[in-house]
C-alpha positions in Angstrom: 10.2 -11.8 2.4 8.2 -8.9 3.8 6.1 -7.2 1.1 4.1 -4.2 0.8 1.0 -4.8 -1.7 -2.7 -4.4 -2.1 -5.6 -6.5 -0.6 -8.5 -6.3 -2.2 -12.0 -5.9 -0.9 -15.2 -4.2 -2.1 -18.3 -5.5 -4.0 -18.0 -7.2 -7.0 -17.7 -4.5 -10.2 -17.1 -2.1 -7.3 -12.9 -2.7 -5.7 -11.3 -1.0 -3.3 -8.4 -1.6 -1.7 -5.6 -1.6 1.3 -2.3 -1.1 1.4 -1.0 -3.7 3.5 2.1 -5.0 4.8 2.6 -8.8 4.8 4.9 -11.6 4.4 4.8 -12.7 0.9 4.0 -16.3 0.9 0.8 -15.0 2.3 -2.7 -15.2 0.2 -3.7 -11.3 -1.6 -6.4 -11.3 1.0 -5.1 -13.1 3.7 -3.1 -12.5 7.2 -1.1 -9.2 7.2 1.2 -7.4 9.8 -0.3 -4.2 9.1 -2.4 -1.9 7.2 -0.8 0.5 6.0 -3.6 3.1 3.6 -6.2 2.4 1.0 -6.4 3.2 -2.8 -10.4 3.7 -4.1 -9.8 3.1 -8.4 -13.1 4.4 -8.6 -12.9 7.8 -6.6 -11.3 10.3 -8.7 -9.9 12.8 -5.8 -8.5 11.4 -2.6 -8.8 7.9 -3.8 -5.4 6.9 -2.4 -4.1 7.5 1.2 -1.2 6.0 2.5 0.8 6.5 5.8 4.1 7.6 4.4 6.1 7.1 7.5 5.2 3.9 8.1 5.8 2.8 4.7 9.3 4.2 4.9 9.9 2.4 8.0 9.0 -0.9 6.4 10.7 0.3 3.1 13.9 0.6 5.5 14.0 -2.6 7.0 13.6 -4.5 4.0 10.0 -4.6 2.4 9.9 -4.9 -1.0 6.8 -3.0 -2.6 4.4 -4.7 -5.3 4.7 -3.4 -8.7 1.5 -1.6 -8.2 2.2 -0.6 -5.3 5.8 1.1 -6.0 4.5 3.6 -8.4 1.7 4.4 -6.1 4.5 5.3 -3.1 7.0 6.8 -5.9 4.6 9.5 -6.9 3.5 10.1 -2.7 7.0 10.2 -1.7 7.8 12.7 -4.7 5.5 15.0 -3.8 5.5 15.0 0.2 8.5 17.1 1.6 11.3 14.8 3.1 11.1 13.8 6.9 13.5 15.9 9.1 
C-alpha cells in the first residue's frame, strides 16, 4: 500500500521533516518514490510546504495519508482554492 507520511531528518533536539510518498512496508526513513514537501515543528511561519497537486495525484490513485500527515493536507487543501 502506497502511503504519504513523514521522514524525519534534522539534528538530534532539532527535527525537521519531508513529506514523502512511499510504499508502506518501507522503514520512516528509508526508500521513497517521491518527496513530496517539508514540515519544520520548530519554525513558526512557513514551517510547512507541500506540493498540493502532487499530493492530490497520489491521493487519487490510492495513497493513504499518515495520521499526521492527513490533518496537515486537510487544513492545505481547505484553504488553497480548488484546481480547475
Amino acid at each position: 500500500m502506497v502511503r504519504i507520511r513523514l521522514k524525519r531528518g534534522g539534528a538530534k533536539n532539532n527535527p525537521c521533516y519531508r513529506v514523502v510518498v512511499t510504499d508502506g512496508r518501507n522503514r520512516r526513513d528509508g526508500r521513497f518514490i517521491e518527496e513530496i514537501g517539508y514540515y519544520n515543528p520548530l519554525q513558526k511561519v512557513d514551517g510547512l510546504s507541500v506540493n498540493l497537486d502532487r499530493a492530490r495525484y497520489w491521493l487519487g490513485v490510492g495513497a493513504k495519508p499518515s495520521e499526521t500527515v492527513g490533518s496537515f493536507l486537510k487544513k492545505l487543501l481547505k484553504e488553497a482554492p480548488a484546481a480547475a
